[in-house]
Structures are given as structure tokens and as C-alpha cells.
N, C-alpha and C positions, 0 to 999 in steps of 0.2 A: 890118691889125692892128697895125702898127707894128712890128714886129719884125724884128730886122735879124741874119739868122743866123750872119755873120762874127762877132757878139758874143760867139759859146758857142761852146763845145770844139767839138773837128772832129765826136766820133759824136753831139752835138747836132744838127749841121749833112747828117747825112745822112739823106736820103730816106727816112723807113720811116712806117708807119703805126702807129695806136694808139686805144686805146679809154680814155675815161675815165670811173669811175664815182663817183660821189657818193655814199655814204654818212651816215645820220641816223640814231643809236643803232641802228645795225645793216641799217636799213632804207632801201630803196633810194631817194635824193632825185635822183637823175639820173645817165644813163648814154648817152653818145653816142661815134659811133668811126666812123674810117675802115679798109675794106677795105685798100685800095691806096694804097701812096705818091703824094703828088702833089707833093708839098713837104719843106721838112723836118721833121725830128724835132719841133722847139720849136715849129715854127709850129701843126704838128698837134697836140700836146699845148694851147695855146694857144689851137688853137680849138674843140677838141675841150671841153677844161674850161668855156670860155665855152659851148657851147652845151649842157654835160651840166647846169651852172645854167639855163640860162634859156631853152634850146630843146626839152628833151623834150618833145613833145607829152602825155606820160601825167600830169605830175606839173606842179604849180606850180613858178612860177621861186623858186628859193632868194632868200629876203631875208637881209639884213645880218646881223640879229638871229642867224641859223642858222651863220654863218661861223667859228663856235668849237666848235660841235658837229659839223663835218662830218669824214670820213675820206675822202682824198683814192686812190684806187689809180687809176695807170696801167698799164695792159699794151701792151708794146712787140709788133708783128707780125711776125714774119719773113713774107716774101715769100709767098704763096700757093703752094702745089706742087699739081697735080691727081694723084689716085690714080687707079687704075684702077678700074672702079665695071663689076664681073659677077656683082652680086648681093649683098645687103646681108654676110654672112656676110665677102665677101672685104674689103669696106669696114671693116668690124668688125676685121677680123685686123690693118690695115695701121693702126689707130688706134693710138694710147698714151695709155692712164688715166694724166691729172694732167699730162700735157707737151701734146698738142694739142687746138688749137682747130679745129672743124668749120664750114665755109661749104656749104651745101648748096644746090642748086637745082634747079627742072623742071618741066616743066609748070602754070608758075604759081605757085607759091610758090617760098621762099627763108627760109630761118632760120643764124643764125649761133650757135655758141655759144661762147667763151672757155675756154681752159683754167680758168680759176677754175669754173666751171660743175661741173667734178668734184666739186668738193668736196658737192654737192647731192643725187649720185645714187651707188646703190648698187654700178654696175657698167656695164661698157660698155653692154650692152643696153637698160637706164634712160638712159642718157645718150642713145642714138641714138632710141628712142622720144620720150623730151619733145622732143627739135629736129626731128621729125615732125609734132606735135603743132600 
């Protein structure tokens, strides 16, 4: 990608992952992220924004023309923590509305959702049902 991480401040230059979404008057024009660090901070942002333009599979690639209408949000990931998982209720307890983001998986499926995602749903319950869904 041509990026060269000694270029940028040192917490550019460290290892975290991150999601980028795309925004078009409000509406979503692309949204791509990494789980897990692999790289650094800039490279993932970097490739993350190139491919939340022009690799979503759901939406066309953003054109030229769109590039003064777009709203840019990154979210930075802290590290994945596992909770303990003895039944939905306990899951529930150990979440917090508006600070975390949920990686779920099992028997075949997997959904993710973003702190931003709160802002959608009425209450934890709403929030844990749609990333079931």
C-alpha cells in the first residue's frame, strides 16, 4: 500500500485494528474492518477506507463525484477480551450500552456489532437480538 509507519506518531504506528465506515447523507456507502491487529494502526485504517470504498460487496464502489459528500468515521478496537458465555442473561450483565462492541460466534454463524450500533437499538436486549438476527 505504500505506507511507511515510521512516518506517523508512535500510537499511529501501533498494532490495533479498526473498522471504517462510509457515510452518504446519512446513508450507508461502505463499511469494512478488521477484527485483530495485523499491522498497524495507519496501514489498517488505510486499507480498511480503501476497501470500505470500493470493496463492499453490498454497495457500488464510491465514485469521484461522491467524495465531498462522504462522512468519514473510524473506530479504533481495543484487543478482543472473551467473557464468560452461561447463558445469554450472564452475557447481557457483563455488556455496557454505548462503550462495547460484541464479536459473537457458533455453530456457524458469526456477527459483529460496533459500539456505534447503540445508538440504533432501544436497550441491551434489542441490541443482542439484532446481532442474532
Amino acid at each position: 500500500m505504500g505506507i511507511d509507519p515510521s512516518d506517523y506518531s508512535a500510537p499511529l504506528q501501533e498494532q490495533l485494528a479498526s473498522f471504517v465506515t462510509l457515510r452518504k447523507n446519512g446513508g450507508l456507502r461502505g463499511c469494512i474492518g478488521s477484527l485483530e491487529a495485523s499491522e498497524s494502526l495507519v496501514e489498517n485504517v488505510a486499507r480498511n477506507a480503501c476497501s470500505a470504498a470500493f470493496n463492499d460487496y453490498r454497495l457500488k464502489p464510491v465514485c469521484l463525484e461522491e467524495l465531498g459528500d462522504l462522512d468519514i468515521e473510524i473506530s479504533i478496537l481495543s484487543p478482543m477480551e472473551e467473557i464468560p458465555n452461561n447463558g445469554e442473561q450472564q452475557v447481557l450483565d457483563q455488556i455496557k450500552q454505548d462503550i462495547h462492541g460484541v464479536y459473537l460466534s457458533g455453530e456457524g454463524f458469526r456477527g459483529t456489532f460496533l459500539p456505534a450500533v447503540w445508538e440504533m437499538v432501544d436497550s441491551k436486549e434489542d441490541f443482542w437480538l439484532k446481532l442474532k438476527e
